[in-house]
C-alpha positions as CSV (number, residue, x, y, z in Angstrom):
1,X,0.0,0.0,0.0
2,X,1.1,3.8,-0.7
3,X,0.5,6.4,1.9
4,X,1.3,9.4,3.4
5,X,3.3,9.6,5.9
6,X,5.9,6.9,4.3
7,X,6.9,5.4,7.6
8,X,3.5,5.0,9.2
9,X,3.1,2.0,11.5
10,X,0.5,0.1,10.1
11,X,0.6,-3.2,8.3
12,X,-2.0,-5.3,6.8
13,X,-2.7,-9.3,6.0
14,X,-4.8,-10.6,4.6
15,X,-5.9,-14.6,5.5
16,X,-8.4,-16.2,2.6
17,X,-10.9,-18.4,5.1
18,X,-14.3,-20.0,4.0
19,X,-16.8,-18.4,4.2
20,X,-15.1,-15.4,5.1
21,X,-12.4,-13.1,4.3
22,X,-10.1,-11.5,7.3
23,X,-8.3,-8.5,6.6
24,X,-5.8,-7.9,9.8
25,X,-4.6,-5.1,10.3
26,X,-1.5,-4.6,13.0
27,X,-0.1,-1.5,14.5
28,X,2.4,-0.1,16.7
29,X,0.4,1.5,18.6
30,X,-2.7,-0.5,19.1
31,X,-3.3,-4.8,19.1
32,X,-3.9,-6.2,16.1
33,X,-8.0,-6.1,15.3
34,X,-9.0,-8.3,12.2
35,X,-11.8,-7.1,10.2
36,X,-14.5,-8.7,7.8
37,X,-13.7,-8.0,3.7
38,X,-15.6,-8.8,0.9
39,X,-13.9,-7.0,-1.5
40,X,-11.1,-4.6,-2.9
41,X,-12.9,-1.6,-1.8
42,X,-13.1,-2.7,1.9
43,X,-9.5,-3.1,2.3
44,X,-8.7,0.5,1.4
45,X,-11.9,1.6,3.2
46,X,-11.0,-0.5,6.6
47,X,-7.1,0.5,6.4
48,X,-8.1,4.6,6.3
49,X,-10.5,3.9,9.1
50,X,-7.7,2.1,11.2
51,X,-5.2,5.0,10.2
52,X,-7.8,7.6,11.9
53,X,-6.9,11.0,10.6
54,X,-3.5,10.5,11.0
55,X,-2.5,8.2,7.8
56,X,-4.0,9.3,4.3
57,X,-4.0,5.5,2.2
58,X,-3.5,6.9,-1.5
59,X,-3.2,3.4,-3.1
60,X,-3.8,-0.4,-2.1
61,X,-2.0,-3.0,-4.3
62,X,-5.1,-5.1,-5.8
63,X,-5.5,-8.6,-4.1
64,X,-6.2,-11.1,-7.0
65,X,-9.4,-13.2,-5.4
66,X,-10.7,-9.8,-4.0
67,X,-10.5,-7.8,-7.5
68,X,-11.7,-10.0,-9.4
69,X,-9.5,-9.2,-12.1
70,X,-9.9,-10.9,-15.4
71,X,-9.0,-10.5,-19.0
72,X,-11.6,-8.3,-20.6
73,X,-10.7,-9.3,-24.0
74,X,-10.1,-12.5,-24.7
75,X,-10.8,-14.6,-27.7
76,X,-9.3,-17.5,-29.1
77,X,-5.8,-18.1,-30.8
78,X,-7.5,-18.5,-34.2
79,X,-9.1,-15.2,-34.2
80,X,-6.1,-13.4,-33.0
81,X,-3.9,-15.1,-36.1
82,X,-6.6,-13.6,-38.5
83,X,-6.6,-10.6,-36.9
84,X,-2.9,-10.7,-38.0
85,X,-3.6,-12.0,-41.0
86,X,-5.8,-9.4,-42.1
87,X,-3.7,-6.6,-41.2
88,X,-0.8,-8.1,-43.4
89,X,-3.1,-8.1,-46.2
90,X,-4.1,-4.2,-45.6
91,X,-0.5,-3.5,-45.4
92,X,0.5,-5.4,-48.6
93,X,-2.2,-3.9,-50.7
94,X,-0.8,-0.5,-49.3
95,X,2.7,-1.3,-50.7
96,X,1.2,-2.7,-53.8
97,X,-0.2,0.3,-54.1
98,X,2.5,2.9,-53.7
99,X,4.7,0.6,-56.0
100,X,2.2,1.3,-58.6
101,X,1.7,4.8,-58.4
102,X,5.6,5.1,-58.8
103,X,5.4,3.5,-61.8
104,X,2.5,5.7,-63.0
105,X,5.0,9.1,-62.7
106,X,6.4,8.1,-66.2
107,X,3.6,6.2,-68.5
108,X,6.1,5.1,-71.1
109,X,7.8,2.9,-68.0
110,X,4.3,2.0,-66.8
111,X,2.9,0.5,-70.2
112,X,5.9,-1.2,-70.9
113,X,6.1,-3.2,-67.5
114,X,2.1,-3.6,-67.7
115,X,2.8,-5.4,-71.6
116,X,5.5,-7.3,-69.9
117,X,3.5,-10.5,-68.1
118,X,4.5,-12.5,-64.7
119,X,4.6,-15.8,-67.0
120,X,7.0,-14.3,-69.7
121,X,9.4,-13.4,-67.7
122,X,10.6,-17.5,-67.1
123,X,9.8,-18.3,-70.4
124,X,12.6,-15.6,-71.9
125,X,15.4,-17.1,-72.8
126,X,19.3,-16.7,-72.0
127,X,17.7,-15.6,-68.5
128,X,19.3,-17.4,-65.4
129,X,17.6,-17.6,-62.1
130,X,19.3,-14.0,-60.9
131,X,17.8,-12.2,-63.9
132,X,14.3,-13.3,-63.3
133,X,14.6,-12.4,-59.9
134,X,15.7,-8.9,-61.4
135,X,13.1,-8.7,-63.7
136,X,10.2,-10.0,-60.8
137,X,12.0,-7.0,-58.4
138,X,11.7,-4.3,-61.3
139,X,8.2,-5.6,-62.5
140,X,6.9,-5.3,-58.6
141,X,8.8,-2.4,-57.8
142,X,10.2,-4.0,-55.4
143,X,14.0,-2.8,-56.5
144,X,16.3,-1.7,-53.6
145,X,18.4,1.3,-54.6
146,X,19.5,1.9,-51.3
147,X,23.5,2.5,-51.1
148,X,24.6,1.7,-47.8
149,X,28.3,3.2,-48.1
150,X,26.2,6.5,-48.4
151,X,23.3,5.7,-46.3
152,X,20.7,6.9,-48.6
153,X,18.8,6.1,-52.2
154,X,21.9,5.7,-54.8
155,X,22.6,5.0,-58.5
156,X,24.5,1.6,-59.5
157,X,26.6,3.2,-61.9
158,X,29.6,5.1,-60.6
159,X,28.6,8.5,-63.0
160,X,25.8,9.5,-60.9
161,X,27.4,9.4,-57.6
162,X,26.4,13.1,-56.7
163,X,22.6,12.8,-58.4
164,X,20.1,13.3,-54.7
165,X,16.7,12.8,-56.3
166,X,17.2,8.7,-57.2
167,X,14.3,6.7,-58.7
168,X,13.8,3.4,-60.7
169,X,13.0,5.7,-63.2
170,X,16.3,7.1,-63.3
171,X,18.3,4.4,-63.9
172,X,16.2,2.5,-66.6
173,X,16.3,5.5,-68.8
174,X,19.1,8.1,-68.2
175,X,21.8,5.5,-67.2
């Protein structure tokens, strides 16, 4: 328990009995007196009364079978995992979405990746497992052009090492 002053000199127990509950409360100053509770609300209530006017009791720690605290919300493990499931899905269209609207700031880049179909890309030949990967990246927008020696968006190509404003776009066509 909290309460002011810190170092007063009472101390309570509480003893769990069928039928009843016992709060006892000891003191310095007086015997020890044990009290009926029912609940959370008569141990705080009992412990000012003990105290007089003498000890102000801001705060009793809740006592678990007194409080009955329980989970509010609980649910089972399968809604929870769609739950999760469904915000991945939100999130992915989201990406999806801001992939595709880079794509749409040039519409020459756009309608050639949009001509350019998911099952073509394993059927062209000469292409080893690396470039489809390259070409499944590009297509998605997916590409990382992040240069970690700089810490920031960068150019492959050693030329356009001082360029800030870096897009896909940038290196399919002016590199």
């Amino acid at each position: 328990m909290t309460a002011t002053p810190p170092n007063h000199p009472l101390t309570a127990r509480i003893t769990l009995d069928a039928p009843d509950n016992h709060l006892m409360i000891t003191s310095s100053a007086e015997p020890a007196r044990t009290l009926p509770i029912q609940s959370h609300a008569d141990i705080s209530r009992s412990i000012s009364e003990e105290g007089g006017g003498k000890i102000t009791v801001h705060y009793v720690h809740p006592y678990p079978q007194l409080s009955r605290q329980a989970c509010l919300w609980s649910r089972t493990r399968q809604f929870f995992k769609q739950s999760i499931e469904e915000t991945k899905r939100h999130r992915a269209k989201e990406t999806l979405s801001r992939r595709q609207a880079r794509w749409e700031q040039d519409p020459l880049a756009a309608a050639g990746i949009r001509c350019l179909e998911w099952t073509r890309i394993r059927l062209i030949l000469g292409l080893n497992g690396w470039g489809e990967q390259l070409l499944y990246r590009l297509k998605s927008g997916g590409l990382s052009l992040y240069d970690s020696t700089q810490g920031m968006q960068g150019c492959p190509h050693s030329g356009c090492v001082h360029v800030r404003a870096m897009t896909l776009l940038h290196v399919i066509w002016e590199c």
